[in-house]
One Martini backbone bead per residue (centre of mass of N, CA, C, O) as a GRO file, in nm:
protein
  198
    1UNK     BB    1   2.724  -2.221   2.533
    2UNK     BB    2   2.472  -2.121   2.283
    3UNK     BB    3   2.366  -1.842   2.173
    4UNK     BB    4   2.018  -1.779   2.085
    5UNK     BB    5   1.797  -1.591   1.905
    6UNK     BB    6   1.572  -1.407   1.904
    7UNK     BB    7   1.296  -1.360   1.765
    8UNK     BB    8   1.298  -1.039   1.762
    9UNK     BB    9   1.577  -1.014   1.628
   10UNK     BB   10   1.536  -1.174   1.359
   11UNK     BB   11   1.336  -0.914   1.290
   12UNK     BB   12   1.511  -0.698   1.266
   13UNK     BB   13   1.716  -0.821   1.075
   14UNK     BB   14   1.477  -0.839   0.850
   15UNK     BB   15   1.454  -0.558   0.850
   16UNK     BB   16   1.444  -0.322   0.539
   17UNK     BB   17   1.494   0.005   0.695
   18UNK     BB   18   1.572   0.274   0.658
   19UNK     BB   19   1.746   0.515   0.775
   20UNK     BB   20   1.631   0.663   1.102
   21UNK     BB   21   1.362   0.816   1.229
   22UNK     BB   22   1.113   0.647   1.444
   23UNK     BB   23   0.836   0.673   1.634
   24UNK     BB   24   0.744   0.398   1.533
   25UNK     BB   25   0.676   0.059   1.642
   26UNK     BB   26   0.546  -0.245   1.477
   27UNK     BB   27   0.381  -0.563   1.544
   28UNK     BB   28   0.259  -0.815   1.483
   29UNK     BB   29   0.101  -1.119   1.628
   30UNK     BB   30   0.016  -1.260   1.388
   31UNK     BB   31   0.162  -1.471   1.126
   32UNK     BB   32   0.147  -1.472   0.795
   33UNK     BB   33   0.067  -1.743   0.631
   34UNK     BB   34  -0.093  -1.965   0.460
   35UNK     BB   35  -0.219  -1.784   0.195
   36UNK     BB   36  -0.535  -1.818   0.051
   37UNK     BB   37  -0.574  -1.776  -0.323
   38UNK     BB   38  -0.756  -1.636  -0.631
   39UNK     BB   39  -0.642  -1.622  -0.978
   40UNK     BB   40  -0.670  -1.382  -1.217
   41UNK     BB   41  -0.789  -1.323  -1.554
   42UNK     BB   42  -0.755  -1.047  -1.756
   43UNK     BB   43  -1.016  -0.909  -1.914
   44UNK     BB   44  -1.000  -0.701  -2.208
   45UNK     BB   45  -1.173  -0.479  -2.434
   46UNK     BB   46  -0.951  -0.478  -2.725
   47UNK     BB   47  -0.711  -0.500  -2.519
   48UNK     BB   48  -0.377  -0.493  -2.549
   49UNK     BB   49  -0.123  -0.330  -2.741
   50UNK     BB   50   0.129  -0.250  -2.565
   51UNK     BB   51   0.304  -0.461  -2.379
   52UNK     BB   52   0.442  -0.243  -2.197
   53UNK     BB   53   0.162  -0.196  -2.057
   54UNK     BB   54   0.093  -0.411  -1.845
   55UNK     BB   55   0.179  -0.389  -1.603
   56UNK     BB   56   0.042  -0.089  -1.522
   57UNK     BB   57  -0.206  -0.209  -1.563
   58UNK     BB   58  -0.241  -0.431  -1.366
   59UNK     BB   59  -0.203  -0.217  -1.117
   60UNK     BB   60  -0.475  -0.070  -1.177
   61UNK     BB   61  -0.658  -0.292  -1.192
   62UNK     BB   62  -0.601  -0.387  -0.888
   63UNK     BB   63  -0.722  -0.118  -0.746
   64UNK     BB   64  -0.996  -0.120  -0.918
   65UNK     BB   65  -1.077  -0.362  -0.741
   66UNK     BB   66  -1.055  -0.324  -0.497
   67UNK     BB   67  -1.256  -0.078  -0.463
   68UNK     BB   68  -1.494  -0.261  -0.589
   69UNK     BB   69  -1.463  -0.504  -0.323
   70UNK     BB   70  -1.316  -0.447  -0.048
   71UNK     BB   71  -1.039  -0.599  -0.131
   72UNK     BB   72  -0.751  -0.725  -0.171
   73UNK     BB   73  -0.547  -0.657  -0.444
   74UNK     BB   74  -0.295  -0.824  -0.649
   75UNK     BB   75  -0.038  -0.855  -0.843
   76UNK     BB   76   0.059  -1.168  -1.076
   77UNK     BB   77   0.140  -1.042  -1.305
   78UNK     BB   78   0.060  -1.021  -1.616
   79UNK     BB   79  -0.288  -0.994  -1.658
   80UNK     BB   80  -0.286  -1.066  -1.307
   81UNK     BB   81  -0.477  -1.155  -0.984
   82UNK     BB   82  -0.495  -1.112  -0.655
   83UNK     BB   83  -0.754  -1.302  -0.420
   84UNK     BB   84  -0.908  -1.341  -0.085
   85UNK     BB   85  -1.151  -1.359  -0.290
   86UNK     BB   86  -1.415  -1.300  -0.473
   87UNK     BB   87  -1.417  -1.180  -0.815
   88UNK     BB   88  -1.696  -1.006  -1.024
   89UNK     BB   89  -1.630  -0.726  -1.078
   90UNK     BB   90  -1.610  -0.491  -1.328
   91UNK     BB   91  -1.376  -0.237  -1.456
   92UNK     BB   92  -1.250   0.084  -1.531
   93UNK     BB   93  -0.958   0.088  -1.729
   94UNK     BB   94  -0.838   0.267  -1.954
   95UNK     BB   95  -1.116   0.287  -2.102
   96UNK     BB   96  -1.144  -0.039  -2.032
   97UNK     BB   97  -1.317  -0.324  -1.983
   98UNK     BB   98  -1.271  -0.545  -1.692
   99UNK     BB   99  -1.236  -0.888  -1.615
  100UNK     BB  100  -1.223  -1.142  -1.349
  101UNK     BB  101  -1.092  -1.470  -1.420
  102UNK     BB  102  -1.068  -1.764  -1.325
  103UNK     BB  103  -0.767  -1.974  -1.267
  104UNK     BB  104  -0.695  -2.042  -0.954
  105UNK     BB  105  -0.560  -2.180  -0.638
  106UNK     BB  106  -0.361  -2.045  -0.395
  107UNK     BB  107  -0.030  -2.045  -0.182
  108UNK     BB  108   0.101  -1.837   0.061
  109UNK     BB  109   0.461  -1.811   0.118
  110UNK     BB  110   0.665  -1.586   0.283
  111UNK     BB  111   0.942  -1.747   0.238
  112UNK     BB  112   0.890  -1.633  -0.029
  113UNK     BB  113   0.936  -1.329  -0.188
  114UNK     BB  114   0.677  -1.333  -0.374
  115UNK     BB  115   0.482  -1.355  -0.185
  116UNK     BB  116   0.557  -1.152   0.004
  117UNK     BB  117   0.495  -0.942  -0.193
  118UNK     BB  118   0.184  -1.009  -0.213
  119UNK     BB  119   0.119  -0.966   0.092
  120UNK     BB  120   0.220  -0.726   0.130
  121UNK     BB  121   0.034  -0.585  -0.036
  122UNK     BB  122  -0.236  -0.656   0.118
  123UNK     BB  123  -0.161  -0.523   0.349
  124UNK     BB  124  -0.148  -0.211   0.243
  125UNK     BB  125  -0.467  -0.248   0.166
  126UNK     BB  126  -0.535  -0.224   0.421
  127UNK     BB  127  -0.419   0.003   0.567
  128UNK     BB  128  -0.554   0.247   0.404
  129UNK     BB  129  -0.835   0.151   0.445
  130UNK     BB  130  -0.811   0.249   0.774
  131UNK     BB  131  -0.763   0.529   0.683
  132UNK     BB  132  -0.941   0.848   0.721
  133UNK     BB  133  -1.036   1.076   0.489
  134UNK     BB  134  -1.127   1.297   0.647
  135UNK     BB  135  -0.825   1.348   0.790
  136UNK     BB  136  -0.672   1.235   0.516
  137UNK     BB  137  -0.431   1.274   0.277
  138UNK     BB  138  -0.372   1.011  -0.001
  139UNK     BB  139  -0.198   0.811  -0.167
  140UNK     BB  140   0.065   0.694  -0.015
  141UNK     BB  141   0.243   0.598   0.265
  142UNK     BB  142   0.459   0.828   0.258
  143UNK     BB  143   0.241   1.071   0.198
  144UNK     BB  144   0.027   1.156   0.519
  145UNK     BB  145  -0.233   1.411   0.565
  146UNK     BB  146  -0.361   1.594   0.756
  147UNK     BB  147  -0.602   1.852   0.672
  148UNK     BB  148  -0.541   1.963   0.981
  149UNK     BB  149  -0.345   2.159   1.140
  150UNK     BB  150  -0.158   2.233   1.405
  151UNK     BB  151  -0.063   2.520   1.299
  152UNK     BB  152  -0.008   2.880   1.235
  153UNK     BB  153   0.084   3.199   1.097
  154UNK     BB  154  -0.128   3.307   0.947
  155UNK     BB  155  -0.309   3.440   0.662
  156UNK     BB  156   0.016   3.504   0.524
  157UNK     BB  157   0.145   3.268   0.585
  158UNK     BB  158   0.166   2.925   0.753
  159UNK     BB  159   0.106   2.556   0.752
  160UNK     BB  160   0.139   2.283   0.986
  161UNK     BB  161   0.086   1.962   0.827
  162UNK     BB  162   0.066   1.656   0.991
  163UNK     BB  163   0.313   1.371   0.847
  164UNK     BB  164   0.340   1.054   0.720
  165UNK     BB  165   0.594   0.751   0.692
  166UNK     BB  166   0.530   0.448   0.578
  167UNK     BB  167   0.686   0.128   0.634
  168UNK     BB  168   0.645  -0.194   0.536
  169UNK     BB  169   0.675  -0.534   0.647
  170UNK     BB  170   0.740  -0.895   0.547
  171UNK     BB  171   0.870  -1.169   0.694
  172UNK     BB  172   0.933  -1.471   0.645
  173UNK     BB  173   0.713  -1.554   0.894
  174UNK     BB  174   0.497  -1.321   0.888
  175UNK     BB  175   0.525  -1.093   0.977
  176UNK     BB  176   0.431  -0.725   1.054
  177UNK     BB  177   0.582  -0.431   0.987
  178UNK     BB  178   0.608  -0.125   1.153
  179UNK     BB  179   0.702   0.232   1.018
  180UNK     BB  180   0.701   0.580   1.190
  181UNK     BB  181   0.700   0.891   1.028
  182UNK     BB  182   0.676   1.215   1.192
  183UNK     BB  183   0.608   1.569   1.084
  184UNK     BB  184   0.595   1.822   0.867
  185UNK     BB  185   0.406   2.005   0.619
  186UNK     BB  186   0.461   2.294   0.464
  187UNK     BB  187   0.236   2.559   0.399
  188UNK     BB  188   0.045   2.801   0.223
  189UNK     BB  189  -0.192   3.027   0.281
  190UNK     BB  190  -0.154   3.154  -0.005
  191UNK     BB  191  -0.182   3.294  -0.316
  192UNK     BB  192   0.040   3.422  -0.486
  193UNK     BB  193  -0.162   3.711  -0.570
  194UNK     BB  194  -0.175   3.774  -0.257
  195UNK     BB  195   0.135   3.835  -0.221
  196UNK     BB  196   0.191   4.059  -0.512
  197UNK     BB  197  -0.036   4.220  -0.418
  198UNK     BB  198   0.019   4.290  -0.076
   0.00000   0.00000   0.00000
């Protein structure tokens, strides 16, 4: 008799997680699947000169349609992006206005790696949103502090800033996988003047 995967198992075996201490680990309970979304070509006012920065326009254009419309948005290829609500307002992005055109309406599919990046980037853009701005200052998901210490070595010391290291995955099946690692950040209580004056 052959035994057959639990599926927890076949998640674990599809993480690819750089090894380390993970403090939490955690998986979504309903798998994302046939993700219905709507694909906008960006026009551009005065276009892009240099064809070679479109890939890092399209990504930063995306991040601020995101912000502008408070729904994620990921890069869909050069020029275009997806998004799971309809994008009406332009934004501006390295100093040009930037409006979302539609141009079709696609299902994304786990299965496939490159929707799967697409999901992925929807994951990440909602967890960002959820981290609270007044208690943690963050650009990354990798490395998210929080603004008050846990503890302090006094006024020309150190303070040790709690760390969080978030890594994100979703499998082929759609599955949502979250892995924390949590340490502290050392930062100097003084500003060089005060160390060298002191």
């Amino acid at each position: 008799m052959s035994q057959q995967s639990s599926p927890s198992a076949i998640t674990e075996r599809q993480a690819d997680i750089p090894s380390g201490n993970y403090l939490l680990h955690g998986h979504g309970t309903k798998p994302l699947t046939d993700i219905k979304v709507i694909k906008y070509n960006l026009r551009v006012s005065g276009g892009i000169r240099n064809s070679g920065n479109r890939q890092k326009f399209t990504s930063s254009a995306a991040y601020y349609l995101d912000k502008a419309h408070g729904v994620p948005v990921a890069s869909a290829g050069n020029m275009s992006v997806i998004s799971v609500t309809s994008l009406s307002n332009s934004v501006e992005v390295w100093g040009k206005t930037v409006k979302p055109v539609e141009d079709s309406r696609l299902t994304l599919d786990p299965a496939n790696a490159q929707d799967r990046q697409k999901i992925l980037s929807f994951v990440q853009s909602c967890f960002k949103r959820s981290i609270p701005e007044k208690t943690y200052s963050f650009r990354f998901l990798n490395e998210i502090l929080r603004n008050e210490p846990a503890f302090t070595t006094g006024t020309q010391g150190f303070a040790a800033l709690p760390k969080h290291d978030v890594k994100i995955q979703v499998t082929a099946e759609g599955r949502v996988l979250v892995h924390v690692e949590s340490g502290y950040s050392i930062q100097s209580n003084s500003t060089l003047d005060k160390i060298v004056v002191g």
